[in-house]
BASEPA-724105 format. One record per residue (C-alpha): residue in one letter; z, y, x. Coordinates in steps of 0.02 Angstrom, whole numbers, plus 32768, in hexadecimal, padded with zeros to 4 digits. Each point is the difference from the previous one (the first is absolute). Example, Ala and Ser with C-alpha at 12.3 -4.5 7.8 and 13.67 -1.06 7.14 Angstrom:
residues 2
> rest,Z,Y,X
> A,8186,7F1F,8267
> S,7FDF,80AC,8045
END
This chain:
residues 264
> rest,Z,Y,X
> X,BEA7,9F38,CA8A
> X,8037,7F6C,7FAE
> X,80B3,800D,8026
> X,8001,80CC,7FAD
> X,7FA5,7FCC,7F6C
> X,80AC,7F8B,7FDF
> X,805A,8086,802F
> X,7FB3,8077,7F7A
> X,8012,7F86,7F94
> X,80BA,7FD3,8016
> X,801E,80D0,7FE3
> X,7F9D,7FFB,7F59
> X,8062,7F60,7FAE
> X,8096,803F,7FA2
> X,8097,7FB6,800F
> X,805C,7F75,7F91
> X,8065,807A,7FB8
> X,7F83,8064,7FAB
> X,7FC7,7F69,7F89
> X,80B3,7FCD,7FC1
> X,8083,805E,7FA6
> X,80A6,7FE4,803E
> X,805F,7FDB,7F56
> X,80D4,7FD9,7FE5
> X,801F,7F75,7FB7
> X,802E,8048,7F59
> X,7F59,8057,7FD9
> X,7FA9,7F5D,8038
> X,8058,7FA2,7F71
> X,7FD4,8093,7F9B
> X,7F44,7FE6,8009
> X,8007,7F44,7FFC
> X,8063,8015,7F5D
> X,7F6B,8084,7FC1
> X,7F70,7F93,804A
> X,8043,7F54,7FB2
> X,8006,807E,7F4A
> X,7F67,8034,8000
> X,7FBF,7F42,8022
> X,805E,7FCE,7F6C
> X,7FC1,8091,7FA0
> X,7F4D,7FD2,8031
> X,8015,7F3B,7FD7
> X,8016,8022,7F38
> X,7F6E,7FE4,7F9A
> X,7FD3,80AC,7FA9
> X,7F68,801D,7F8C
> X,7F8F,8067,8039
> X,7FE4,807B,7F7B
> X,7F56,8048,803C
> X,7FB8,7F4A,8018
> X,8033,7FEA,7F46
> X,7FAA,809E,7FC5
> X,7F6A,7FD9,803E
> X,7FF7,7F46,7FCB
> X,802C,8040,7F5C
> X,7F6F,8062,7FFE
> X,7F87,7F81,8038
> X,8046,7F8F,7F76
> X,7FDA,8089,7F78
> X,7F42,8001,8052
> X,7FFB,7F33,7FF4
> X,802C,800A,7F45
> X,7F86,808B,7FE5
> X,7F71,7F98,8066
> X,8024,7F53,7FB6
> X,805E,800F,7F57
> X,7FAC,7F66,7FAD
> X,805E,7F8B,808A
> X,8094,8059,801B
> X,809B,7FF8,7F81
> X,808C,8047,8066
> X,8037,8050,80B2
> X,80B9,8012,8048
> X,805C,8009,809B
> X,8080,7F6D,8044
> X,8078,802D,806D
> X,7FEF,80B6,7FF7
> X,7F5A,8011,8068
> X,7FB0,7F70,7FE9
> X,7F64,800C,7F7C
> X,7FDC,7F68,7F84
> X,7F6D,7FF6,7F85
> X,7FE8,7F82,7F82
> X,7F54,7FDA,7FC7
> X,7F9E,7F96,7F87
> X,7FD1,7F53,804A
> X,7F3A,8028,7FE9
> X,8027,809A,8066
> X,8023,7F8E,8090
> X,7F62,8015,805E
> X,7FE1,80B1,7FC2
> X,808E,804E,802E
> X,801E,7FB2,80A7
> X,7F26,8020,8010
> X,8053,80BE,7FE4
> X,808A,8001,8080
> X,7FAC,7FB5,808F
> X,7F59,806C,7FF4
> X,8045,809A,7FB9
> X,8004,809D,8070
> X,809C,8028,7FDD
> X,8050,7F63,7FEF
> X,7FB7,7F9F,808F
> X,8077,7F61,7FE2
> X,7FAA,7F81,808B
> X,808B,7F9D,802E
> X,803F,7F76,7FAE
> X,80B3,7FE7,801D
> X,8034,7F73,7F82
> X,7FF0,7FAD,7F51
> X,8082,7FAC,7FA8
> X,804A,7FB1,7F69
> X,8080,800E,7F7A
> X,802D,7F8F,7F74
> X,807D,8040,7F62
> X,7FE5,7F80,7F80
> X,8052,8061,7F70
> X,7F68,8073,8019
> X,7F59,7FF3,7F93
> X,7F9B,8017,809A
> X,808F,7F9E,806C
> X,7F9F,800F,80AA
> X,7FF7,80A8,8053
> X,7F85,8006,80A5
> X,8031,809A,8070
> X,7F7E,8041,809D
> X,8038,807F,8074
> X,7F7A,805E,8050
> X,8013,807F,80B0
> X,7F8E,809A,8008
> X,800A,8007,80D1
> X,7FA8,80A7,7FEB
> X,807D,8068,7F75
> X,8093,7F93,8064
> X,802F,7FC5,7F38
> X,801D,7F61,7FB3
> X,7FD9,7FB5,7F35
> X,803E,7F85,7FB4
> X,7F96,7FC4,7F6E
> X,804E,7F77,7F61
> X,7F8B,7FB7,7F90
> X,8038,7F6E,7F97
> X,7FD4,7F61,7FB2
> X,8041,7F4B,7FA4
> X,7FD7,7F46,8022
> X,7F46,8006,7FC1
> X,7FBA,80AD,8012
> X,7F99,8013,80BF
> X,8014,8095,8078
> X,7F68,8039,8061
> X,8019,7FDC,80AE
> X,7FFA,8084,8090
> X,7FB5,7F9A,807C
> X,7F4B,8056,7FDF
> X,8062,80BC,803F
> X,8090,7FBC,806A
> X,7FE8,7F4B,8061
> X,80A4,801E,802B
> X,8028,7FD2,7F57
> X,7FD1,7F4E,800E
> X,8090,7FB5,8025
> X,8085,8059,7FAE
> X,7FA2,7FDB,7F67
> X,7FF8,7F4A,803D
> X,80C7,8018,7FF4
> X,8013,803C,7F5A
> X,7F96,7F79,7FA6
> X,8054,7F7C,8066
> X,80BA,804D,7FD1
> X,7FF0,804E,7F52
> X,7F4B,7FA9,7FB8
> X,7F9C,80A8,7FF9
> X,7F45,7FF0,8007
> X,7FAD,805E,805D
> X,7F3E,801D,7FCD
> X,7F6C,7FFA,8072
> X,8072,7FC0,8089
> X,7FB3,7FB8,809B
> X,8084,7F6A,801E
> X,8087,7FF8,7F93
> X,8056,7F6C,8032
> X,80C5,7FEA,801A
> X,8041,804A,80A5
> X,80B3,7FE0,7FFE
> X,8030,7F5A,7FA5
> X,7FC6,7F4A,802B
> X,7F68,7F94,7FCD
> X,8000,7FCB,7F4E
> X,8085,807F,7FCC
> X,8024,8021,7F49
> X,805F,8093,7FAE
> X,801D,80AA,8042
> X,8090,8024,8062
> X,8033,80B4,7FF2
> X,7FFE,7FF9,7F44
> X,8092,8030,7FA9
> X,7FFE,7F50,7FA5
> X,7FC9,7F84,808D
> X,80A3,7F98,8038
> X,805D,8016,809F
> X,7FEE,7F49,8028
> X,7F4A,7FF7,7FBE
> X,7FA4,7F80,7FAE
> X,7FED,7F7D,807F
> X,805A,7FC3,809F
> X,7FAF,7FC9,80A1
> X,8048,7F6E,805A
> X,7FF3,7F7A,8097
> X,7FEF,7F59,7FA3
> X,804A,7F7F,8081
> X,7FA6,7F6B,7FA6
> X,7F52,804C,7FE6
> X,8010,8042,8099
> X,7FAF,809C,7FC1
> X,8034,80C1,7FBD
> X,7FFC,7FF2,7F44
> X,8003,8081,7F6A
> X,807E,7FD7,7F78
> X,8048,805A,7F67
> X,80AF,805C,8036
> X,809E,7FB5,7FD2
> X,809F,8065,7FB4
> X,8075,7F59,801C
> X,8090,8083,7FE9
> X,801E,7FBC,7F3C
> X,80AC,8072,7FE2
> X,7FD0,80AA,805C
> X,7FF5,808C,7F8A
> X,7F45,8067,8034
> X,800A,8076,7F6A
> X,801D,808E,8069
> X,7FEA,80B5,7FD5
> X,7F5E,803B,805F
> X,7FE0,80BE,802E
> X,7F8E,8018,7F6F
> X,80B9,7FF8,7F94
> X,805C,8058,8068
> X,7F99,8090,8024
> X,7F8E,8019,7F38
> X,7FDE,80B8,803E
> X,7F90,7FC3,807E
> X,7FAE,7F62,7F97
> X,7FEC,8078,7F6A
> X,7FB8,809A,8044
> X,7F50,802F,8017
> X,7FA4,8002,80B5
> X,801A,80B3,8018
> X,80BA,8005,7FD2
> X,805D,8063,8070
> X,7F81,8061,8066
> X,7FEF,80B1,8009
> X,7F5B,8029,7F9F
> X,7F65,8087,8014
> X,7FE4,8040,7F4B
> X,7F45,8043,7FFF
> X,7FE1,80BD,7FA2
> X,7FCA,7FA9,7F68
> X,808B,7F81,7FF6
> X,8089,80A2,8010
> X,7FA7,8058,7F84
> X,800E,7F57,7F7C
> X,80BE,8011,802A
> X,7FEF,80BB,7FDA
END
């Protein structure tokens, strides 16, 4: 019995030939030519139009819910959506997106820093937020200077902790209400700010091995180079369309109803 149930099955198998096409050589260059196309083809970035519609539309329905916070909305990128807010609409607005039907922000991807001195608010702070239910991503700018606090996110996102850790260490921001804002990144003692625009490349103080003390010692750096010309031309001369425009220069912007009927 055993030996005609392996015979039945032998009869059912097909054969080899059945499974693969028999193809010349020239119409198997053919398709590798078309399949290595359309790989290329897929690999370029495109922006998705439909995504853009309907971010569009939920950053008309932000203005509309929080218009006291928020002063502008755009895209980056193409498909990428940016709002700038107030900096007392830190807690509100993000209060918004992460609770919010349909928002639903609960992920905390990042927070970071950026310093343009020529500014009157010369630090920007810039969260990006992931909604893992609409599949969509925010990025959200608020803004400050050396004095004036931001509210800190710790209270909605823990996540937020240490990236806000970051920024005070790196550009001085304070952040309010934090639970440990100490320096992450730089040593014990540390003074200045390192990612500010006017904080020297070779810093303020050197660290060395003092072979008499027998010790590590801190000790005001030393430019012993007397004839070397350092009055270089920075970026902010090269470039004055970047250190004169405004934070949302060069962005494509959402105009609200009322806002095309001022222009009207």
């Amino acid at each position: 019995m055993f030996k005609s149930g392996l015979k039945v099955c032998s009869r059912i198998l097909p054969s080899a030939q059945t499974f693969f096409r028999l193809e010349t050589t020239g119409t198997q260059g053919a398709t590798n030519q078309n399949a290595n196309q359309a790989k290329q083809a897929n690999t370029k970035w495109q922006i998705d139009l439909v995504k853009r519609e309907k971010l569009k539309e939920f950053a008309l329905y932000m203005t509309k819910c929080l218009p006291k916070y928020i002063q502008q909305v755009q895209f980056a990128g193409g498909d990428e959506l940016e709002v700038l807010i107030h900096p007392a609409g830190v807690l509100p607005v993000f209060a918004f997106l992460k609770g919010h039907h349909p928002a639903q922000f609960t992920s905390f991807i990042f927070c970071c820093g950026v310093d343009v001195p020529t500014r009157k608010n010369r630090f920007e702070v810039v969260y990006a937020l992931l909604s893992t239910r609409y599949n969509a991503r925010i990025r959200i700018r608020t803004y400050t200077d050396e004095i004036a606090p931001i509210e800190s996110l710790t209270p909605l996102f823990s996540g937020a902790e240490w990236y806000e850790r970051e920024v005070y260490d790196l550009y001085g921001v304070w952040f309010n209400n934090h639970p440990d804002l100490r320096r992450l990144l730089t040593d014990y003692g540390f003074e200045g700010y390192p990612q500010r625009k006017d904080f020297p490349l070779t810093g303020y103080v050197e660290l060395r091995w003092d072979q008499e003390l027998q010790q590590v010692i801190y000790e005001p750096t030393e430019m012993a180079q007397e004839f070397r010309k350092f009055d270089l031309n920075t970026p902010w001369e090269v470039f004055p369309a970047f250190r004169e425009s405004s934070i949302t220069a060069g962005f494509d912007v959402i105009h609200t109803a009322e806002e095309k009927h001022e222009e009207s």
